[in-house]
N, C-alpha and C positions, 0 to 999 in steps of 0.2 A: 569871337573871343579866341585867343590863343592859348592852346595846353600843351606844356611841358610835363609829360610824365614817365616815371622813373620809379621802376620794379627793383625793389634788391630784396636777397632773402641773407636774414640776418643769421645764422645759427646758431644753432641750441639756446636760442634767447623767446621767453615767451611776451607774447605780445603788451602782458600787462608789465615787465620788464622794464620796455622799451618806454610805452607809455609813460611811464614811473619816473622814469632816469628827465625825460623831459619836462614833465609836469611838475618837478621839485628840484629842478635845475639851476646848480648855484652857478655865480661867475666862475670858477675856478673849473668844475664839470666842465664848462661849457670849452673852455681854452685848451683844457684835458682831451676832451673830447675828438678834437682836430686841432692838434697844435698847429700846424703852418699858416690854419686860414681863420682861423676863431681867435677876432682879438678881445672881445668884450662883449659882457650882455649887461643890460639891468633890467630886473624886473621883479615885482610886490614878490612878499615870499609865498602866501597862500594864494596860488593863482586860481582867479572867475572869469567868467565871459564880465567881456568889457573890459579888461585889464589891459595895459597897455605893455607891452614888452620891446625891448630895443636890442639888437644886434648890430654888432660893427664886425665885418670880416672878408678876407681875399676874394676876390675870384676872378680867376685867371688873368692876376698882376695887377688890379685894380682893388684898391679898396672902396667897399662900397658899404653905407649904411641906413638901417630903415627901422623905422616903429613899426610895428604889429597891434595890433586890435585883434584881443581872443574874441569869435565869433561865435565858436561853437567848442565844448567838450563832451566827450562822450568817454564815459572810464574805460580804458582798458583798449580802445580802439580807434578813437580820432580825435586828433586837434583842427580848427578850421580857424586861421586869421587872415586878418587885412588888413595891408599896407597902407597907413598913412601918406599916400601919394595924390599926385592931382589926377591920376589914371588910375582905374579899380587894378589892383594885383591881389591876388588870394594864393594863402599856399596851402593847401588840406594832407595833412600829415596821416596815414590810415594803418594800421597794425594788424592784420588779420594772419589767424594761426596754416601756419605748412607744414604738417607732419612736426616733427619737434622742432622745430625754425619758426620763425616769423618773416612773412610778406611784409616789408614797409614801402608803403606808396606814396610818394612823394609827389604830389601833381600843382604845380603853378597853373594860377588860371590869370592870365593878363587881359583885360580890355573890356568893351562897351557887350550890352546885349541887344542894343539897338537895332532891328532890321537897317541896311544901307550904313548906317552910320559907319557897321561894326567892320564892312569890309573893307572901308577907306581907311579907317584906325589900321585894324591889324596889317593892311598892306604897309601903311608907314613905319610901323613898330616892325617889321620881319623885316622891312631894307635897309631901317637904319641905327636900330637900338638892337634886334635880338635876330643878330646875322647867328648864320649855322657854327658857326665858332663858339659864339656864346652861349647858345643852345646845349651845345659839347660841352663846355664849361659845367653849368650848373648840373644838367646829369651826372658830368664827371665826380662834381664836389658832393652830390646828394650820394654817390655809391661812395666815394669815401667815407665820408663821415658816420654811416650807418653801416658798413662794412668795419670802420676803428669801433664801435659800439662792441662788436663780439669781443674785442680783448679789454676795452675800460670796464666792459660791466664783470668782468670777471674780479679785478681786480676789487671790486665794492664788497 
């Protein structure tokens, strides 16, 4: 299995904040949120595990788009979804307090758990889908977006 993971510490934003801002996330937040790369989301208003959520938006010149399956919520500290795909992707969103900041951890988890299987997949997936460039990308866009959180949620 391949992990993408991506440390940003948010400031002066408490964890349950951050949590909050996502878990009651309208279309308009969302596009707020990162205007260059958030073009759209929809999803139920009172979000439960098992809900299905949809996001369209940039990354790095490509648009790309995916449904989410909420997996897991946990108040104040993590979201866990999964990609609607023919390959398992998980993204586990995690909020934990840093002095008066927030740690948000952002970690993609792409691929099989298969003994054998799993290092034939991810060899194919690192040569030909999630080159070092794209890797860049999605770290790039996870610290933006949650680095633009310190100044939207001011404005709330």
């Amino acid at each position: 299995m391949i992990k993408i993971t991506t440390r940003i510490i948010v400031e002066g934003k408490k964890p349950s904040q951050i949590y909050n801002w996502i878990f009651y996330l309208t279309p308009e937040q969302y596009h707020q949120w990162h205007p260059n790369a958030h073009i759209v989301c929809e999803r139920p208003v009172n979000l439960k595990v098992e809900d299905t959520i949809w996001f369209e938006e940039v990354l790095n010149g490509f648009k790309i788009s995916y449904k989410w399956k909420i997996i897991e919520l946990k108040t104040d500290n993590s979201i866990l979804m999964k990609a609607k795909f023919f390959y398992p992707i998980y993204l586990q969103l995690s909020f934990l307090p840093f002095n008066k900041d927030t740690e948000v951890i952002h970690e993609l988890r792409i691929g099989f758990s298969f003994k054998g299987l799993e290092k034939i997949f991810d060899w194919f997936v690192k040569r030909f889908i999630l080159t070092p460039k794209k890797v860049d990308a999605i770290k790039r866009h996870a610290i933006e977006e949650f680095k633009n959180l310190e100044n939207v949620l001011e404005d709330i």
